[in-house]
C-alpha positions as CSV (number, residue, x, y, z in Angstrom):
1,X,21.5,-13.9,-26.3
2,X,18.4,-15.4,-27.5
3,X,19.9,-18.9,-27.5
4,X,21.2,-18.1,-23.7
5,X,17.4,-17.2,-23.2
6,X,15.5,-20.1,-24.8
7,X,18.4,-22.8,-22.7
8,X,16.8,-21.1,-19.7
9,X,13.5,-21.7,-20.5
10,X,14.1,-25.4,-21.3
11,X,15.6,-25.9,-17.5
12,X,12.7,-24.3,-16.3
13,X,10.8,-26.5,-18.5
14,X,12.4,-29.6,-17.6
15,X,12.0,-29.2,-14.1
16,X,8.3,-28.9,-14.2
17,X,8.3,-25.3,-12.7
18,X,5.8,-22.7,-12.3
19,X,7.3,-20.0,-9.9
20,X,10.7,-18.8,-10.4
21,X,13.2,-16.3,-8.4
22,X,15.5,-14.5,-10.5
23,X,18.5,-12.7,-9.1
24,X,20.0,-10.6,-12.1
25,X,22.5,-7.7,-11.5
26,X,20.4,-4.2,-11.7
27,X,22.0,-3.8,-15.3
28,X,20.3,-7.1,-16.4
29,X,17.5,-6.5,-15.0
30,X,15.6,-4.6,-18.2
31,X,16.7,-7.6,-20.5
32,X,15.1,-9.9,-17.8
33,X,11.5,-8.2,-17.9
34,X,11.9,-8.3,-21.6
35,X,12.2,-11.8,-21.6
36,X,9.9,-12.4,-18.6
37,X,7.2,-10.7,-20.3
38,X,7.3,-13.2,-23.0
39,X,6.0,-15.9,-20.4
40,X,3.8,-13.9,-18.3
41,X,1.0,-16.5,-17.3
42,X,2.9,-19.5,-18.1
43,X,5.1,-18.7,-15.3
44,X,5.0,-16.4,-12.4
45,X,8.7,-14.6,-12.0
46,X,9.9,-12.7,-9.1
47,X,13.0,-10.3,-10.1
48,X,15.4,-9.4,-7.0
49,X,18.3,-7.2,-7.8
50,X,21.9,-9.1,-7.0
């Protein structure tokens, strides 16, 4: 999972971004703050259920 995570970060990275929309089904979601939390300030994250 980690490895999942960090491969996410590095698209984000690559693409220059700063503000992302994340669509996670509602059981996801916890594992999604988890990792968001990690990057809080770096990037600003909007969660939306799927």
């Amino acid at each position: 999972m980690a490895a999942s995570l960090y491969t996410i970060k590095q698209k984000i990275d690559e693409k220059n971004l700063s503000s992302i929309k994340v669509i996670v089904p509602a059981h996801r979601k916890t594992l999604m703050k988890a990792f968001i939390d990690r990057f809080i300030g770096v990037y600003n994250f909007e969660i939306e259920d799927l």
